[in-house]
Structure formats: structure tokens, C-alpha cells
C-alpha positions as CSV (number, residue, x, y, z in Angstrom):
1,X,-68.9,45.1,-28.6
2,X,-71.5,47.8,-29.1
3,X,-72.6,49.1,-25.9
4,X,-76.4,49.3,-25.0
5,X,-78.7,52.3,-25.6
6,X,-81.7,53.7,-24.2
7,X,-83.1,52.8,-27.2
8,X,-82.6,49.0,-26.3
9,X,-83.6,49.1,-22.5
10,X,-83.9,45.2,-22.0
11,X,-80.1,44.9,-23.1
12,X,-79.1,47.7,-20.8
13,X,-80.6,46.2,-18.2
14,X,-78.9,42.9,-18.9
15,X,-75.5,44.8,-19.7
16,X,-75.9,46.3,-15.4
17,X,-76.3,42.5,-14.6
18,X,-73.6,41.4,-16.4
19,X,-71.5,44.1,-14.7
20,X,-72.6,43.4,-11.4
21,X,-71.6,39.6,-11.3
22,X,-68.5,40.4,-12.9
23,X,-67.2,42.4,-10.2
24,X,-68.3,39.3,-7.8
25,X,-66.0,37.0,-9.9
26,X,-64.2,34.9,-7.4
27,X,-60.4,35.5,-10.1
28,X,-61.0,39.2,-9.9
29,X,-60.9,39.1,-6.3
30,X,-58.9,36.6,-4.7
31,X,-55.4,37.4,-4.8
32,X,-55.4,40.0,-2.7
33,X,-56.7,38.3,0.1
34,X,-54.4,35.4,0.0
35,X,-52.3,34.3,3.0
36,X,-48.3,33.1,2.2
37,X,-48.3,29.3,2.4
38,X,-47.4,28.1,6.1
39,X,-44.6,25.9,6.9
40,X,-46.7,23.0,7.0
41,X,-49.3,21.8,4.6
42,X,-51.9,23.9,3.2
43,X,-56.0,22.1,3.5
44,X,-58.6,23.9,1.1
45,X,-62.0,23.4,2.5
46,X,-65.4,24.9,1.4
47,X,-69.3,25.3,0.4
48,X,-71.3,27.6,-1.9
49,X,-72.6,28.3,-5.0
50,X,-69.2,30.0,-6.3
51,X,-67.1,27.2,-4.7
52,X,-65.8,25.8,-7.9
53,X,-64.8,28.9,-9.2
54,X,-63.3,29.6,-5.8
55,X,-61.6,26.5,-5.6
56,X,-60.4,27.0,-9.3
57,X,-59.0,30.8,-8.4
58,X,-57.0,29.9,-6.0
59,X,-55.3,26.7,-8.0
60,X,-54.5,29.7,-10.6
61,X,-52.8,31.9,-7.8
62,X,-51.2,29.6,-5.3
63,X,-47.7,28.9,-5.6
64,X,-47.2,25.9,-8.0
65,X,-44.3,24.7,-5.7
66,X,-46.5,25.1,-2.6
67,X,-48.3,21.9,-1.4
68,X,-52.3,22.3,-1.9
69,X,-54.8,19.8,-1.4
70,X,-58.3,19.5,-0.2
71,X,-62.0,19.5,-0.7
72,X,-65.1,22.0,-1.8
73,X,-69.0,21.5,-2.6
74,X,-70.7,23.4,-4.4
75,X,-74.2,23.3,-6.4
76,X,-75.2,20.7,-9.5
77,X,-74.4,21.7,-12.5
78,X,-72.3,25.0,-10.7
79,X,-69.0,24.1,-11.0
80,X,-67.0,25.5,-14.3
81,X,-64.7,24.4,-17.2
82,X,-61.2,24.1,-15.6
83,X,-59.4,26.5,-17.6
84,X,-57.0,25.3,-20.0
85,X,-53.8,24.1,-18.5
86,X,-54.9,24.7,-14.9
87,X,-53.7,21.7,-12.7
88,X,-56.6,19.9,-10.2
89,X,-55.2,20.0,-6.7
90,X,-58.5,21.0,-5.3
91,X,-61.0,18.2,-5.3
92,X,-64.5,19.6,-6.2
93,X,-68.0,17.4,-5.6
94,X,-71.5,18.7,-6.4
95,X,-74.5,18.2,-4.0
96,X,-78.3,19.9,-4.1
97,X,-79.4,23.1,-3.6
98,X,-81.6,25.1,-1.7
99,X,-83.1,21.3,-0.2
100,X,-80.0,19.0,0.8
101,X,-79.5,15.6,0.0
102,X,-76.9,12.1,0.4
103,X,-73.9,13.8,-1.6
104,X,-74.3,17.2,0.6
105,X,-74.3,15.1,3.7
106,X,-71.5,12.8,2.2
107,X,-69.4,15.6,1.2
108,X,-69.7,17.5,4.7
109,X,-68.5,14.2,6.2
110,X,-65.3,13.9,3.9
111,X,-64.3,18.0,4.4
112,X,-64.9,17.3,8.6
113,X,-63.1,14.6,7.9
114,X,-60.1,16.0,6.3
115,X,-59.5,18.0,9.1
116,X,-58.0,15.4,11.4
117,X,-54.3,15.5,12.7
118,X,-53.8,19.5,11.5
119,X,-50.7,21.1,13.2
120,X,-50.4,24.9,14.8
121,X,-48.2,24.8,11.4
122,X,-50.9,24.1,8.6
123,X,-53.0,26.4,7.2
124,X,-56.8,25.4,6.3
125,X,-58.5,27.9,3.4
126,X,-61.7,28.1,3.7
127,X,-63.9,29.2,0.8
128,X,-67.5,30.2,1.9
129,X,-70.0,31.3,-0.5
130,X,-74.0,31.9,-0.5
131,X,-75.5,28.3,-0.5
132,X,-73.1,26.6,1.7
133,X,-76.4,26.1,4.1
134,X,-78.0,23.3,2.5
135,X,-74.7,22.3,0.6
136,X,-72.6,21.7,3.7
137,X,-75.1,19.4,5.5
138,X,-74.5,17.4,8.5
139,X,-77.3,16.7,11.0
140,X,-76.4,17.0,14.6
141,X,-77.0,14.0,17.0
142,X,-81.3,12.6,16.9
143,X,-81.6,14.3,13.2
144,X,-82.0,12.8,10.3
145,X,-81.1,13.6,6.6
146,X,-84.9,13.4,6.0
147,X,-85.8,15.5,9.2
148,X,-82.7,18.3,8.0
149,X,-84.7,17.9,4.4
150,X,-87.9,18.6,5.6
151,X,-87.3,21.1,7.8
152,X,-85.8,23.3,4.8
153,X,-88.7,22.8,3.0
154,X,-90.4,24.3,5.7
155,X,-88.1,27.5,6.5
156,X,-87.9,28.4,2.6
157,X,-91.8,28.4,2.5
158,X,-92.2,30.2,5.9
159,X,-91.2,33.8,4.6
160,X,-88.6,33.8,7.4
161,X,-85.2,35.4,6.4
162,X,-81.9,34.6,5.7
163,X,-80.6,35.8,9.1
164,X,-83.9,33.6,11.1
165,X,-83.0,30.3,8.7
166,X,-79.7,30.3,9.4
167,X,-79.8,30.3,13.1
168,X,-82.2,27.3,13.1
169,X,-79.6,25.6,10.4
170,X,-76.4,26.3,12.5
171,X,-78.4,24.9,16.2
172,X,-78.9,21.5,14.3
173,X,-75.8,21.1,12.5
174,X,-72.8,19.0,13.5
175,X,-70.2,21.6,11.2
176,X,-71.7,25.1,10.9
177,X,-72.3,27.7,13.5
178,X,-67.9,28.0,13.9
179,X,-67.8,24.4,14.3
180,X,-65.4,23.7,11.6
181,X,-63.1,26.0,12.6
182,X,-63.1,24.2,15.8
183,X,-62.3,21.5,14.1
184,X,-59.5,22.6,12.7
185,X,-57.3,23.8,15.8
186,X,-54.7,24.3,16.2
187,X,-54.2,25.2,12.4
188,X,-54.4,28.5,11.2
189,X,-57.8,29.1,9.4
190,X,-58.1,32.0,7.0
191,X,-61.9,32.4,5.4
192,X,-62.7,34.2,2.2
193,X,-66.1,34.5,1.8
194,X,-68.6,35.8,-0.8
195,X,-71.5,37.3,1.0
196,X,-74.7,37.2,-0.2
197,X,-76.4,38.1,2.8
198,X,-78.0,41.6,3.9
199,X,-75.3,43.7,6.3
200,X,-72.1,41.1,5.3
201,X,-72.8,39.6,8.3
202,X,-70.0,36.7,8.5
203,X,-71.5,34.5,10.8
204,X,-74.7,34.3,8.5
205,X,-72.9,33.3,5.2
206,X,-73.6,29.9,4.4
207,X,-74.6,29.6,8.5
208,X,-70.7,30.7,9.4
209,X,-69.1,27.4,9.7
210,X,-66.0,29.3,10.5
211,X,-67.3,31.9,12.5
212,X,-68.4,32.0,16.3
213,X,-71.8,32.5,16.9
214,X,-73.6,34.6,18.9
215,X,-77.3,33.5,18.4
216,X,-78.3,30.5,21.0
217,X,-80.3,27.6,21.1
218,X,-83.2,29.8,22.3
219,X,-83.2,31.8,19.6
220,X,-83.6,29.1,17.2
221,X,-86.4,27.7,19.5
222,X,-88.1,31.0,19.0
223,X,-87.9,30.8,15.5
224,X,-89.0,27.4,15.0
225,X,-91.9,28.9,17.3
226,X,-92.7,31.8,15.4
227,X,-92.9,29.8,12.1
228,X,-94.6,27.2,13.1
229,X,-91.7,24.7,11.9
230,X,-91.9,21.0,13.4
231,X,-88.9,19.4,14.7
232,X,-88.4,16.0,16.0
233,X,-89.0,15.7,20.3
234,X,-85.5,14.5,20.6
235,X,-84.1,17.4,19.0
236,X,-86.5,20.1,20.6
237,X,-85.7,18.6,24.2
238,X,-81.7,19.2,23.1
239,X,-82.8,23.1,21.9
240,X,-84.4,23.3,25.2
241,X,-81.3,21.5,27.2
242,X,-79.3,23.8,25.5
243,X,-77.3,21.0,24.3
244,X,-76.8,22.3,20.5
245,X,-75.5,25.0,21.3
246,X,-72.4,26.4,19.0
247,X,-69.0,27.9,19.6
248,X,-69.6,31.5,21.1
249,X,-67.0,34.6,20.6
250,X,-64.2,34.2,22.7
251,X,-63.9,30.5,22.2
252,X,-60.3,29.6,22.2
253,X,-60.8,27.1,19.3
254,X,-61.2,30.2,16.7
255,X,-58.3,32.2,18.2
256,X,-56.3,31.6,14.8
257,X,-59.3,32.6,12.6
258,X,-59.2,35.0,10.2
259,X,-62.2,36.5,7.4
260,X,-61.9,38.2,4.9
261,X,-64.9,39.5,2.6
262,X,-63.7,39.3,-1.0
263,X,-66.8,40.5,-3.1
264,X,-70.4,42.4,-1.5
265,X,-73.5,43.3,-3.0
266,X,-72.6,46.6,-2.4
267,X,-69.7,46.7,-4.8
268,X,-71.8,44.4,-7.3
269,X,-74.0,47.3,-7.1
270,X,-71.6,49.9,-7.8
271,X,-70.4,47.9,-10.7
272,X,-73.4,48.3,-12.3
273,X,-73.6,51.9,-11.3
274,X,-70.6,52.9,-12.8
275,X,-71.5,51.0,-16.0
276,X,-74.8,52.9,-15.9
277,X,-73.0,55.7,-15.8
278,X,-70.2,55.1,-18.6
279,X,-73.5,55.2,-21.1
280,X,-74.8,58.6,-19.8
281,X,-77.2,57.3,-17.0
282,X,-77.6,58.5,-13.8
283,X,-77.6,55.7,-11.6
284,X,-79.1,55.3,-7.3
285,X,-78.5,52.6,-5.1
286,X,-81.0,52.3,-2.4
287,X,-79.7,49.8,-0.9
288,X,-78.0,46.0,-0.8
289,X,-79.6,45.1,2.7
290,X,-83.6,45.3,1.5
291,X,-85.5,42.4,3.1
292,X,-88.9,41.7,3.2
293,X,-92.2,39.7,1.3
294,X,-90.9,40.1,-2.2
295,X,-94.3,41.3,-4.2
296,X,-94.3,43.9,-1.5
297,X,-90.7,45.0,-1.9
298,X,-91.6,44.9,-5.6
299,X,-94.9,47.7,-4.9
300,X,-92.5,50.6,-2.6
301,X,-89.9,50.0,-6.3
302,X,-92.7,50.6,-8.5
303,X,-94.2,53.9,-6.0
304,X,-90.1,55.2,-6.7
305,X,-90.1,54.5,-10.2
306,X,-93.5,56.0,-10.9
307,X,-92.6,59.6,-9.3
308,X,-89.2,59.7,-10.6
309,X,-90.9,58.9,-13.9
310,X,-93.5,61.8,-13.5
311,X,-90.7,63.7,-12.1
312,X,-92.2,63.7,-8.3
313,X,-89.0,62.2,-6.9
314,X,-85.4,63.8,-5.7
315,X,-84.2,61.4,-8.4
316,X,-83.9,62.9,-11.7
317,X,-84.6,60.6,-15.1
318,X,-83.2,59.5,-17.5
319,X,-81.8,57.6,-14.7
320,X,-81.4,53.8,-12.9
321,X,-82.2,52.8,-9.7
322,X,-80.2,50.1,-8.0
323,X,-80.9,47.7,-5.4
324,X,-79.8,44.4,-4.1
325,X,-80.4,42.2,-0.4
326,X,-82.7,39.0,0.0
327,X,-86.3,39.1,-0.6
328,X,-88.4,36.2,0.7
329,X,-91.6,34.7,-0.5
330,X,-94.1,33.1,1.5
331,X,-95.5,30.3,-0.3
332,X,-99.5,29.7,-0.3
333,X,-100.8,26.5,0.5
334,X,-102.6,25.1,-2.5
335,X,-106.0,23.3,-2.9
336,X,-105.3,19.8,-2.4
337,X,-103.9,18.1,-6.1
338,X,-103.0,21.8,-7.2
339,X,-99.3,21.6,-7.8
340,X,-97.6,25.2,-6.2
341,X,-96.6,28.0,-8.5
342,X,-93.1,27.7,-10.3
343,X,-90.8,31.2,-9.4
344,X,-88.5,33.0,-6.9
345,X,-87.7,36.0,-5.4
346,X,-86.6,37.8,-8.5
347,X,-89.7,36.5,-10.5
348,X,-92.1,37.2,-7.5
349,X,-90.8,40.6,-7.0
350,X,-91.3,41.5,-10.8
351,X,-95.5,40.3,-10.7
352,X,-95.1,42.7,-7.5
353,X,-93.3,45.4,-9.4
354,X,-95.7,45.0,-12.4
355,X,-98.9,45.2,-10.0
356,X,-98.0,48.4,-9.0
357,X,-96.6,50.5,-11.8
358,X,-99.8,49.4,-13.9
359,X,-98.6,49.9,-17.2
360,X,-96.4,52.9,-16.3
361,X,-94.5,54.4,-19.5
362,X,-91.2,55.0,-19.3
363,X,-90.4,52.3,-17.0
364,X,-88.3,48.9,-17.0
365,X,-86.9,46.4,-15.0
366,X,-85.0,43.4,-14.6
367,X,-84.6,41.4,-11.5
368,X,-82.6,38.6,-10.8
369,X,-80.5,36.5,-8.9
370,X,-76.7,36.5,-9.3
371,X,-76.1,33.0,-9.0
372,X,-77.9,32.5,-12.0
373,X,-80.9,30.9,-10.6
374,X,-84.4,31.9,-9.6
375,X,-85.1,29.7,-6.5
376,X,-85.2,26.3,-7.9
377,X,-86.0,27.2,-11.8
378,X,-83.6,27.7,-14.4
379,X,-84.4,31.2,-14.9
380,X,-82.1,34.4,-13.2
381,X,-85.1,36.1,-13.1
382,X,-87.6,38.4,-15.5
383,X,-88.1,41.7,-16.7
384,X,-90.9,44.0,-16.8
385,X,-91.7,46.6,-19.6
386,X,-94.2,49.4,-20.0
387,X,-96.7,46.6,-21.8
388,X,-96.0,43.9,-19.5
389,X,-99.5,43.9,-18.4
390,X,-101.4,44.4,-21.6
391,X,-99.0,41.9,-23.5
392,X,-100.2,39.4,-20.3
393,X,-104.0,40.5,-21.0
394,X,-103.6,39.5,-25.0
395,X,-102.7,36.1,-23.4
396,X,-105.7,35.5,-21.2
397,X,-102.3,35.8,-18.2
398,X,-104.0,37.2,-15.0
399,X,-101.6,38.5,-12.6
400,X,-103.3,38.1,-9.4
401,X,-103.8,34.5,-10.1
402,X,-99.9,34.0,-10.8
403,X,-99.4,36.1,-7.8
404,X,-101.9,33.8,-5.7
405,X,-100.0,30.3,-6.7
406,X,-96.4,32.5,-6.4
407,X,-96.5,31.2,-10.4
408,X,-93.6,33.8,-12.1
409,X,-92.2,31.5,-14.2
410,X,-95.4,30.8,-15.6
411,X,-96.6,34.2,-15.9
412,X,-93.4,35.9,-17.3
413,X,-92.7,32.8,-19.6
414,X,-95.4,33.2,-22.2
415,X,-94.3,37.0,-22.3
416,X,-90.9,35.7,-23.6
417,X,-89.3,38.3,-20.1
418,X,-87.4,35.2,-18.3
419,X,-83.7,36.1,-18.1
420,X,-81.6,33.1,-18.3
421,X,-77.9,33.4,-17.9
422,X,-77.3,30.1,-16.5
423,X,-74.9,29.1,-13.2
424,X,-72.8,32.7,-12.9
425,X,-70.3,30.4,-10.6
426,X,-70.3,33.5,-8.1
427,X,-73.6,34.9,-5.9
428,X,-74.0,38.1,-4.4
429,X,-77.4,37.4,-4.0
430,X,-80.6,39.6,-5.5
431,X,-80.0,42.4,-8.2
432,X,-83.0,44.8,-9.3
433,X,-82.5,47.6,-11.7
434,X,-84.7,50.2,-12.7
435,X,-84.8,51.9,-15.8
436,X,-86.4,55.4,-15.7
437,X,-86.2,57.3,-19.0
């Protein structure tokens, strides 16, 4: 295959992509991290959008005359082709995503479940990707699956970040927050985890369900607070009571625990780097821990890209500009019967991105999510161009109305600059590349 020029910038773009989630391949990076089967039986538990190629990985590496059994979830539609010949000893069930629902809850009941009567001799594998939040649901005691639902909705709309969400999530579930791992003692549990999460922090992958917890039940009063994010009484009065609280480091349940991080956004990144590179590029990576309102992340890109493009900035074009982490988006409320704005964080920071460069020559983009999906749409993400905006303006597209509905989808849709790669089976959360030439 041909690789990409500068002539074709929206297939280089696409070709960095494609490099990054390639590195984050759960076959390219499990072996290595693979414990020697225990004298006892092996359980394989899990959650995440990568789960099924996770689960599928380690069928392909595990000793065929070692016993392997057990249980992951991952998202609709996420899960891929078994590969040819490749025997099922891993069962894998499907459940919604970013908003849980009956089969989440159903299959966190079955993997908690599954972990009855283990030995000091077993071993349970845990495989924890981005996503296992709202995949592995299990309400703890006065909550609901309807209350757990509705206070999602609330936290993805709130513009609080991955790190503020997941506290809340781990304080009112019955299996995250290292609670799994408790329940598996006194087996050996050995994690490998995807993280798709700013600063690999363990414990906030998929709300750590094998991982002790330091935040505490006031935190995630403080949160709730800060956000403005109803709760039932019952459960508040437990926050307050510090009943919910999860295991803390130390805890002699998660004294056999292991983790191991088997792909970053910071390798993803320097994938695409190197790829960037093998066609002549200069490539710089900011970052893979940028946070923040996502149209806002998208203006500080733009202010880089427009100096490096008038040749202002330390970085010298032609030249890409890398940068990953997890964006949020604060939803508007809508005039009553107005339906909200279709997009994501990749989509949002592009109208953002677009804003700010204002037509800028010599400058493209592509943003987008690694898993595969925008948010809830069935979009990656979009790209920008130099004629983005007056290609929008032929249309009668005004940005600052898509930006005021958080309407990407429908803004970059018309323009024909939606990137769809479908389910990637892997997520190392957001990717943004800049091309400066």
C-alpha cells in the first residue's frame, strides 16, 4: 500500500490514526504481560470497550492444555470476529455504553458471581479497559438501575472529568472501587489494563475494580455537590455515614494483586509520531493528559497551529502536532421540545478548533476517539480543513449555532469531514493531529 503524502493531508491524518490504535491492539500487547497458569484453575474476568478483543488475545496465547474459563463485557456491537480456528473458552456478553442498562447490571452479577469458592491456588485475569464504568454496573444497597442510569446522564452532561465521575461511580457501586478484587481472595489477581484515562492512573480505569482506592465517600459527596447531581436520600445519608466507602491501600484483601498497563496514550501517540516521521514529517506531542471544556481545548490547538503555520512557534512546519487525554463537553440545556445537539468530544473539539484558526491556510486536523466512537454517534470523529468554514457558509452551516446545541455531527456531516472507522475493539481514549505544512 501507497503511503500518504502531503499532497493528500486527510489520508495522512487518517494513516496517524490508524497507527495509533494499532499500537493499542490488545494481540500486540498481551503476551508479555501474561502470568504462567497457577496450579489451580485459571477465572478470566473483565469490562471495557477492548474486552472482546482482550478476551480473544488471551485465548490465542494461553496454553491450550491450561484450564481457562470465565466471563467479560464489553460494548454493543464491540466485540470482534473470532478468528479463524480460535477456540471459545472465554464467555463474552455485550451491555450499553456510556449510560448502563439490564444486561450491564446482569453481566456484573454473573462475573461477582463467578468469583465464589476461589483458592490461594487460582488465578483470576482480569481485563480492564476504558468503558468498564457503565459496562460493569452494579448499584450498591438503596440504588436503583434507574437511579445509577440517571445519575450518568447527569455526570456526562456536567463537564466533570473522568477522574471526578469515577469517584462518584466507584462510592455507589457494589464491584468497583477494588471491590472485585476483594472478592476474589485469596486467589491471585493479575490486571491488564488498557488505560484511557489522563496520568494512567489505575484506580481510575473503568473506576479500578481491582484496585484500592484512595478517594472517600466525601469526596464523592463533594462532587455530587459541585455538580449539582441528585442522588436518592437513602444513598446521600450512606455518603454522609460513610457507609459506601471502598477498599483503601493497605487492605489485606488486595495483598495478591498485581497491574500491569499493557497499551497508553502515550505510546499510541508515539506510534503515530513515528509514522509521521517515516513520511518526512516532523512530528510534537504535547501531551496525552490534556483535560478540559473541549471547544476550549480545541481554540489553545488552533493559537499553536496558527504560529507554527506563520512560523511564530519553536515548532518548525512542515510538521504534526500530537495530542491525546479526555476532553469533556458540557452540554446546554435546550429550549423546551428542542432535541440536544448530536456530537462528542472529538466533534466538539474540531467546531472549537475551526472557530479559532478561521480559515487558516496550511492547516488540518482530524480528531477522534480510538474506540471508534464519538460519544454516543457512530462517528470517530471529524476533520477540519483550510475551507472548513467557507465550505460551512455555502451551506447556510453557522458554527456558533452548532457550537450552542454541542450539534458536531450535524455540522461536520453536511461537510462530508465525519471519520468513521467503526468499533476499533481497543481505546486509548482521544487522538488529535495537526497537520502544519
Amino acid at each position: 500500500m501507497t503511503p500518504p503524502s502531503l499532497n493528500d493531508p486527510r489520508a495522512l491524518l487518517r494513516h496517524l490514526y490508524d497507527a495509533a490504535v494499532k499500537r493499542a491492539l490488545p494481540l500486540h500487547n498481551t503476551a508479555a504481560h501474561l502470568p504462567a497458569p497457577p496450579k489451580g484453575r485459571t477465572l478470566v474476568l473483565g469490562a471495557g470497550k477492548a474486552g472482546g478483543a482482550m478476551a480473544h488475545a488471551v485465548e490465542a496465547l494461553w496454553p491450550a492444555d491450561a484450564p481457562l474459563s470465565g466471563m467479560v463485557v464489553t460494548r454493543y456491537c464491540h466485540t470482534p470476529p473470532r478468528p479463524e480456528g480460535l477456540a471459545q473458552r472465554i464467555e463474552v456478553v455485550e451491555a450499553a455504553h456510556p449510560v448502563p442498562d439490564a444486561a450491564g447490571l446482569q453481566a456484573a452479577q454473573r462475573i461477582l458471581a463467578l468469583t465464589q469458592g476461589l483458592t490461594e491456588d487460582d488465578l483470576v485475569l482480569c481485563l480492564i479497559s476504558g468503558g468498564g464504568s457503565a459496562l460493569l454496573t452494579l448499584p450498591c444497597e438503596g440504588l436503583t438501575l434507574q437511579d445509577k442510569q440517571c445519575i450518568n446522564r447527569q455526570l456526562l452532561d456536567s463537564g466533570a472529568h473522568i477522574g471526578e465521575m469515577n469517584t462518584v461511580r466507584k462510592h455507589l457501586s457494589a464491584i468497583k472501587g477494588g471491590r472485585l478484587a476483594a472478592a476474589c481472595a485469596p486467589a491471585r489477581v493479575v490486571t491488564l489494563t488498557i488505560s484511557d484515562v489522563p496520568g494512567d492512573d489505575v484506580s481510575v480505569i473503568a473506576s479500578g475494580p481491582t484496585v484500592a482506592d484512595a478517594s472517600t465517600c466525601a469526596d464523592a459527596l463533594e462532587i455530587l455537590r459541585r455538580y449539582g447531581i441528585d442522588v436518592p436520600a437513602v444513598v446521600k445519608q450512606q455518603l454522609e455515614a460513610g457507609a459506601l466507602e471502598t477498599p483503601k491501600p493497605g487492605d489485606f484483601r488486595l495483598e495478591r494483586c498485581t497491574t500491569h498497563l499493557i497499551a497508553t496514550p502515550q505510546q499510541s501517540l508515539e506510534a503515530a509520531a513515528e509514522a509521521a516521521r517515516a513520511l518526512g514529517l516532523r512530528a510534537y506531542i504535547l501531551s496525552d493528559e490534556i483535560e478540559g471544556e473541549s471547544r476550549e481545548v480545541g481554540k489553545v490547538h488552533a493559537a499553536l497551529a496558527r504560529s507554527t503555520a506563520l512560523g511564530r512557534s519553536s515548532f518548525q512546519a512542515p510538521c504534526v502536532i500530537l495530542s491525546g487525554g479526555e476532553t469533556t463537553v458540557t452540554v446546554r440545556p435546550r429550549p423546551e421540545g428542542q432535541p440536544k445537539g448530536r456530537g462528542g468530544r472529538a466533534g466538539e473539539f474540531c467546531m472549537g478548533l475551526a472557530q479559532a484558526l478561521g480559515g487558516q491556510p496550511s492547516v488540518w486536523a482530524l480528531a477522534a476517539d480510538t474506540d471508534g466512537i464519538d460519544g454516543v454517534e457512530d462517528n470517530a470523529g471529524a476533520l477540519v480543513t483550510p475551507d472548513t468554514l467557507a465550505r460551512a457558509a455555502d451551506r447556510g452551516l453557522k458554527l456558533a449555532d452548532h457550537l450552542a446545541r454541542n450539534d458536531a455531527y450535524g455540522y461536520f456531516e453536511p461537510l462530508g469531514d465525519l471519520v468513521f472507522t467503526g468499533p476499533t475493539h481497543t481505546n486509548v481514549n482521544d487522538f488529535r493531529a495537526i497537520l502544519v505544512r
